[in-house]
C-alpha positions in Angstrom: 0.0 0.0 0.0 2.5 2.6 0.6 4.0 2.2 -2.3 1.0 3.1 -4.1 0.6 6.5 -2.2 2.5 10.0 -2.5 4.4 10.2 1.2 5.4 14.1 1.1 8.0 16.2 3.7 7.3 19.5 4.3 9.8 21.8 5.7 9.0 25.6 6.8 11.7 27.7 7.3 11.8 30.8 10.2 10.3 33.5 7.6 7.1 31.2 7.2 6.9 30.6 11.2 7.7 34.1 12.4 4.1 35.0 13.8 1.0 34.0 13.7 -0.4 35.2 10.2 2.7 33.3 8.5 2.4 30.1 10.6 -1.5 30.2 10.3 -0.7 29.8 6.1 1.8 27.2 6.7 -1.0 25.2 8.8 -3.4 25.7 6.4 -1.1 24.6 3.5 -0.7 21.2 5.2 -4.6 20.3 6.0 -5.1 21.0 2.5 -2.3 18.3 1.2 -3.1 15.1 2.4 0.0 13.9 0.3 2.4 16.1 3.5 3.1 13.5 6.2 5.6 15.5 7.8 6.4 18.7 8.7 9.7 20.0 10.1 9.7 23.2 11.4 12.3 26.1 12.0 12.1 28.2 14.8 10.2 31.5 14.8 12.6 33.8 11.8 12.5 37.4 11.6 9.5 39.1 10.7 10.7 42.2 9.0 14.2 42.6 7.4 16.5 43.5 10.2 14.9 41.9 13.4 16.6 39.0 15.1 15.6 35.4 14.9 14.5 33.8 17.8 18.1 31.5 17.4 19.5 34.9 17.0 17.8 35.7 21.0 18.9 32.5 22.2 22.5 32.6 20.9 22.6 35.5 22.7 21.5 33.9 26.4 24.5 31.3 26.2 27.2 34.2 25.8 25.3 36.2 28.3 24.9 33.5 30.5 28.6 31.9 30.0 30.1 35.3 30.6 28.0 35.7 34.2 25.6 38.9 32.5 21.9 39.0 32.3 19.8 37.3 29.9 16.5 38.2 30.7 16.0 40.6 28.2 17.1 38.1 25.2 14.5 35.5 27.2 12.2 38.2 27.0 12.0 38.1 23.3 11.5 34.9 23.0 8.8 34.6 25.4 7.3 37.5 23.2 7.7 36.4 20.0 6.2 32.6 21.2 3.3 34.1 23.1 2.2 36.9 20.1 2.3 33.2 17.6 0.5 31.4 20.2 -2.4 33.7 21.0 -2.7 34.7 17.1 -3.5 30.7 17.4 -5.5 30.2 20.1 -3.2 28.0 21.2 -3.0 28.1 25.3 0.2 26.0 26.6 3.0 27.8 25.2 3.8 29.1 28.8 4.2 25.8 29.7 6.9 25.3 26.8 8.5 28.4 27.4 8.6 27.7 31.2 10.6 24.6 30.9 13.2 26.1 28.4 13.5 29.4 31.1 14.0 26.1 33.8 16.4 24.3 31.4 18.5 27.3 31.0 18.7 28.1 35.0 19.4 24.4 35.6 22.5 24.6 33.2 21.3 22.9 29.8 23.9 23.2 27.3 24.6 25.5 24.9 22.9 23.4 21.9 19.7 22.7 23.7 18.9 26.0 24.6 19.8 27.6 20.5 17.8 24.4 19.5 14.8 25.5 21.8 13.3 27.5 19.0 12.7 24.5 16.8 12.1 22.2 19.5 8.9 24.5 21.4 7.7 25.2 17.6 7.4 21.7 16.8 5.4 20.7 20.1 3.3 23.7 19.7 2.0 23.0 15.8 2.0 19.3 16.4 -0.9 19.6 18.6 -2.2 22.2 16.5 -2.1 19.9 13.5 -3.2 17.1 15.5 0.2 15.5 14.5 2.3 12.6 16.3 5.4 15.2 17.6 8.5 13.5 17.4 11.5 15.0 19.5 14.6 14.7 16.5 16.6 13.2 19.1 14.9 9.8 18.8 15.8 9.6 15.2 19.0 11.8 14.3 22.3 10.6 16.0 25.6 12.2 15.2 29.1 11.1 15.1 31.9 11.9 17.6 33.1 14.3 14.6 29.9 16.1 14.1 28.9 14.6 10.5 25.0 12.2 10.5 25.5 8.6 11.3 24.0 6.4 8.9 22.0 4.9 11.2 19.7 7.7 11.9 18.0 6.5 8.8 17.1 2.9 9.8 15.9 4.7 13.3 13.8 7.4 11.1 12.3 4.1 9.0 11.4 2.3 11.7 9.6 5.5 14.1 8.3 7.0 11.4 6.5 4.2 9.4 2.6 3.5 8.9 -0.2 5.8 7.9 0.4 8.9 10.9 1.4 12.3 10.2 4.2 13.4 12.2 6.0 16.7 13.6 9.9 16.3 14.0 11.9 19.8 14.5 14.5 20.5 12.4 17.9 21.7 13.4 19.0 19.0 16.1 19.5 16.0 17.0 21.3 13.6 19.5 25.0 13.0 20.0 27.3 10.5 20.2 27.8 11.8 23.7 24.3 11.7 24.7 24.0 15.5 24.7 21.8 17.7 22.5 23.6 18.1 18.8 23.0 21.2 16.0 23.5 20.8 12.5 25.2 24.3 11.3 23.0 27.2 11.2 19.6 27.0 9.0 20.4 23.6 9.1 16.6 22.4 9.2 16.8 22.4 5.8 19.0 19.2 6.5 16.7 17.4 8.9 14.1 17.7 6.3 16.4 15.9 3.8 17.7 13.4 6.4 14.1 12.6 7.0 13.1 12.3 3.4 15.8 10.0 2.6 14.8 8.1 6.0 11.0 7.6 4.5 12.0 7.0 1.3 9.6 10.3 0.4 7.8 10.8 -3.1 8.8 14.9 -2.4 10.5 17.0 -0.3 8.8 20.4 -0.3 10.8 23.5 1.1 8.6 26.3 1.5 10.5 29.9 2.5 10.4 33.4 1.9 11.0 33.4 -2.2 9.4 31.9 -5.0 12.3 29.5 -5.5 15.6 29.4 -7.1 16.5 32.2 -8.9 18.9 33.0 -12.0 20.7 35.4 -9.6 20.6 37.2 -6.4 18.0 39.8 -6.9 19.9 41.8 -4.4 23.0 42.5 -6.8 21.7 42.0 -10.2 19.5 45.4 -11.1 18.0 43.0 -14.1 14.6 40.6 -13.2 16.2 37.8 -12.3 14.6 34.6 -13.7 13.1 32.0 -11.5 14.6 28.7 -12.4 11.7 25.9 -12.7 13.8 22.8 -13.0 17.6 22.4 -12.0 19.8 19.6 -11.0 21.0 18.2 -8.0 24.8 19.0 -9.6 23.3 22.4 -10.3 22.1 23.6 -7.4 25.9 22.3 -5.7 27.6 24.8 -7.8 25.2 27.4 -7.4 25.3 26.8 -3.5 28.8 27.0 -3.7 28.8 30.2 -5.5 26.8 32.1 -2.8 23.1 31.5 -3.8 22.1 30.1 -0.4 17.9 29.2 -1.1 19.0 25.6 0.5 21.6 25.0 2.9 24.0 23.1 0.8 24.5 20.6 2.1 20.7 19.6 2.0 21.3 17.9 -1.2 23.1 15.3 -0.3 20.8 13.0 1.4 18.0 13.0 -1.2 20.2 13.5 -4.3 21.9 10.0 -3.4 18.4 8.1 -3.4 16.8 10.8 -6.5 14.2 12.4 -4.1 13.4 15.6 -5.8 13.0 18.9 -4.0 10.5 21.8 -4.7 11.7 25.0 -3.3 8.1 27.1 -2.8 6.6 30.6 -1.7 5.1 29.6 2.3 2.4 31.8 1.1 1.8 31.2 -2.5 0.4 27.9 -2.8 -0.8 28.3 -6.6 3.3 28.6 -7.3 5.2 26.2 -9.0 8.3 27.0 -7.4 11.4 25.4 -8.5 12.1 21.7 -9.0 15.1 20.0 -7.8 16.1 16.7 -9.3 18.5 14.3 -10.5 18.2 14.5 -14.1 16.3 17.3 -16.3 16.6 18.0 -20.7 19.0 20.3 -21.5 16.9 23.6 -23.0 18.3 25.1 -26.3 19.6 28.3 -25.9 19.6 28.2 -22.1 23.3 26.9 -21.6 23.4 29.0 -18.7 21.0 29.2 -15.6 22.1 30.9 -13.0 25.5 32.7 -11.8 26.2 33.2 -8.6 29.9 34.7 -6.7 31.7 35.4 -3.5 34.2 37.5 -2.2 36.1 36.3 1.0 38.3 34.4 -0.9 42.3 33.6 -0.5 44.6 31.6 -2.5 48.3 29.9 -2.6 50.0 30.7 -5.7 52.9 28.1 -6.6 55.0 29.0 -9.5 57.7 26.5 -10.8 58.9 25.1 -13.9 58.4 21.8 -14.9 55.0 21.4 -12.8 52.7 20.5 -15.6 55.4 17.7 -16.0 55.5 16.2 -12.7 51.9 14.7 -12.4 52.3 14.8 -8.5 53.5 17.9 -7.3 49.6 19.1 -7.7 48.7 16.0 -5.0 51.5 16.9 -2.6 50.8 20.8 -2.5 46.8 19.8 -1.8 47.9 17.4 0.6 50.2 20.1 2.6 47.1 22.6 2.4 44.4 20.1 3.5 46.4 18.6 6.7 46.6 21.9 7.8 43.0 21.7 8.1 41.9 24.2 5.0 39.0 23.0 3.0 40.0 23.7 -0.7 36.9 25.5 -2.9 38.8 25.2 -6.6 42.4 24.4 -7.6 43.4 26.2 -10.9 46.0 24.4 -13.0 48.4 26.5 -15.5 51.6 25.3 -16.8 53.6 25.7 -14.6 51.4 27.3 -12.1 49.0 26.3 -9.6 46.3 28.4 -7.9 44.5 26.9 -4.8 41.7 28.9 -3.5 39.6 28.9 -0.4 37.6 30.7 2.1 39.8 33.2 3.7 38.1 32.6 7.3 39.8 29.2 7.7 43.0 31.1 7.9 44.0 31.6 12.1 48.0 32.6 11.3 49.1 28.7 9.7 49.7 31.0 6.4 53.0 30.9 7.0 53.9 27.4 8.1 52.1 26.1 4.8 54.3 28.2 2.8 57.5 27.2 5.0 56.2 23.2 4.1 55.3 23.5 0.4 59.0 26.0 -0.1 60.7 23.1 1.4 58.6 20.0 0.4 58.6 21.5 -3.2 61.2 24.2 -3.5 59.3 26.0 -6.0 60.3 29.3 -7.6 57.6 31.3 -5.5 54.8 30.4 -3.1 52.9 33.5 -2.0 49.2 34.0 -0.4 46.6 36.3 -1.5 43.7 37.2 0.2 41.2 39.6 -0.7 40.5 37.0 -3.9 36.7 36.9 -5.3 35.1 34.5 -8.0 32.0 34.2 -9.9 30.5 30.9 -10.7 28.4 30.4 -14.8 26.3 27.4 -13.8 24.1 25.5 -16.2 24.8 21.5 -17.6 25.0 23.4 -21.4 28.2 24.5 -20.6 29.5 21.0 -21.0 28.9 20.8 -25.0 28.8 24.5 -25.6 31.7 26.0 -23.7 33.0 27.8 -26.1 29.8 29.8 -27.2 29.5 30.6 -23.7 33.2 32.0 -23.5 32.6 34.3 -26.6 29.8 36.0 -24.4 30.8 36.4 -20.9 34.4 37.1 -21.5 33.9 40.2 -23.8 30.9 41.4 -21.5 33.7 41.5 -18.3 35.9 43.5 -20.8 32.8 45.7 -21.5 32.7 46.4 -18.2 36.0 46.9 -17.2 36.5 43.9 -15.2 40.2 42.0 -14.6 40.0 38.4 -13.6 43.3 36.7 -12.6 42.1 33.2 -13.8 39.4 30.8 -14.7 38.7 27.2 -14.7 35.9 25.0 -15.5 34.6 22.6 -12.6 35.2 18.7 -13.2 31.7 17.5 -13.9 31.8 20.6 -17.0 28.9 22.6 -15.9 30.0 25.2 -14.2 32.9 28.4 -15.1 34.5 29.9 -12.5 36.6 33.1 -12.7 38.5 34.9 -10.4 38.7 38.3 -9.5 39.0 41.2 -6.6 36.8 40.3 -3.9 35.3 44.1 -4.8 34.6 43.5 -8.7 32.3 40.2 -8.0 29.1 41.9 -7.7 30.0 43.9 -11.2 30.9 40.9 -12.5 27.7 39.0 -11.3 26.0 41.8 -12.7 27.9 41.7 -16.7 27.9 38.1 -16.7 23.9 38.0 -16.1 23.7 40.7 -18.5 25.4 38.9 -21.4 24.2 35.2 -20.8 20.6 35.4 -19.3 18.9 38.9 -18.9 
């Protein structure tokens, strides 16, 4: 039988939840998709652009609290935020929810279980709202000693979850290998609802926010209507994630992309929207070799000059391999003859600069190893790059000419869909801006 039925998860981020109106729609939405077996919730966002979250509030108590200050007034914003949601709702327990987090938090709870108090309090509250079975995430999401999912939270997700019930599990947490309360990394509900698609084996996972879905750029630096994206790829949305347009948390992808579970980024508040489809395969659309570009600033790179490099096959390995022991997570190397550019993000650097020079000048006695910081890059994403490179070249390289805009080097990705090129970290919105210009807008 449940193979013949659609098994849906539906995941609301803060924006959706941030008072009542918002979370009232989100409700609504649910009742009226009988496909949606589960929701995970965020915790209560901001409600206008500027206010805090209510993470934001309780990030705030542990550093008050672990320096010896007052916290009240950061407890006082949750309280307020809950209690304007809950009476919007008609809902009358939330002072017993936010009683036991104030007790939790005077009794010495860690740090995680009180910033993972927003999710946890929302999910009670709208599972008896719903009339949903509320499942606390740390029955079903373990962690490893190092932080990353264990496997095994699956077959514990299969198992709970199972049958013909609805269900309520809050995103954001989970349990430890330690037995203590576990985060994923900030907005990381978008996660939980991918872990537990992947766990149900889901027909959909729906991810309903603040925007119609993906979009061809951020709206925010191109002055040209971006274009909403109806249909990308799992490999797509990667690059684009890695490029700075942050819809998903990017690392959401990787549960359902290894078991093809498509995602549908949606409107919370526009349920006639299409949004935009994530999924593992999709036809490649004449003419549209290009879908979406996307760049970052932020960026620092070791630049290793020596003769012969393109020769020895190795050297490339053992430079990585001095850079990634030093516990640096490499974004793009960029191979030249004779040259080799490694880039990554500039906050991973806390002063070992200098002793990975020192290693690679004596490991590899090249002719010059420097660092630069300060490095940006945009990112030409779309899978019609792979057979039409070239076409693609002839438009965005004379449109960063056009608009006065040096780049230091490019490369193209491994799996071929993406072009990346390097500039100042302040030319990447200009170049965002030209490139979007030239190949979609």
């Amino acid at each position: 039988m449940r193979n013949q039925e659609r098994y849906e998860v539906a995941k609301f981020g803060g924006w959706s939840l941030a008072n009542g109106e918002r979370t009232k729609s989100a409700m609504d939405y649910v009742s009226a998709n009988p496909d949606v077996h589960y929701v995970v919730p965020s915790g209560p966002g901001s409600v206008n652009d500027g206010d805090r979250k209510v993470t934001d509030h309780l990030i705030d108590i542990t550093k008050a609290k672990n320096s010896g200050r007052s916290y009240q007034v950061y407890l006082d914003a949750v309280n307020a935020q809950f209690m304007g949601i809950a009476d919007f709702l008609g809902y009358y327990d939330m002072a017993r929810l936010l009683g036991s987090l104030e007790v939790g938090i005077a009794n010495g709870q860690s740090d995680a279980w009180i910033i993972s108090r927003g999710e946890a309090i929302e999910g009670k509250m709208l599972g008896e709202l719903l009339d949903f079975r509320f499942v606390d995430p740390t029955e079903i999401i373990r962690f490893r000693k190092n932080g990353q999912l264990d496997e095994r939270s699956y077959g514990l997700i299969h198992s709970r979850l199972k049958g013909r019930d609805r269900f309520v599990i809050s995103g954001f947490y989970g349990l430890g290998a330690d037995g203590q309360i576990m985060t994923f990394p900030r907005d990381g509900s978008d996660i939980t609802g991918a872990v537990i698609a992947r766990g149900i084996n889901a027909s959909l996972y729906q991810n309903l926010t603040s925007i119609d879905g993906v979009l061809s750029a951020d709206p925010r630096i191109v002055r040209e209507k971006t274009r909403l994206i109806e249909k990308l790829t799992f490999e797509e949305y990667r690059e684009l994630g890695n490029a700075g347009i942050k819809v998903l948390h990017r690392d959401t992808i990787i549960p359902v992309a290894n078991v093809g579970i498509p995602i549908n980024v949606r409107h919370s508040l526009k349920p006639e929207s299409r949004g935009t489809m994530v999924v593992s395969k999709r036809p490649t659309v004449e003419g549209e070799d290009v879908i979406g570009i996307g760049g970052r600033g932020g960026i620092a790179s070791f630049n290793i000059h020596k003769f012969g490099m393109s020769e020895d096959k190795g050297i490339a390995d053992r430079i990585l391999n001095i850079i990634q022991r030093s516990g640096i997570s490499i974004d793009y190397p960029l191979a030249e003859t004779d040259r080799l550019l490694v880039t990554f993000n500039q906050e991973q650097l806390t002063g070992q600069e200098d002793e990975i020079l020192a290693k690679i000048r004596r490991i590899i006695k090249p002719l010059s190893a420097e660092l630069r910081k300060n490095v940006g890059f945009i990112s030409i994403v779309g899978q019609g790059i792979r057979e039409n490179r070239e076409r693609v070249s002839r438009m965005l390289f004379p449109a960063l000419d056009d608009a006065s805009i040096k780049f230091s080097g490019f490369t193209s990705t491994p799996s071929g869909i993406s072009i990346v090129v390097f500039v100042d970290s302040n030319m990447v919105d200009d170049a965002i801006r030209a490139a979007h210009r030239a190949l979609i807008g």
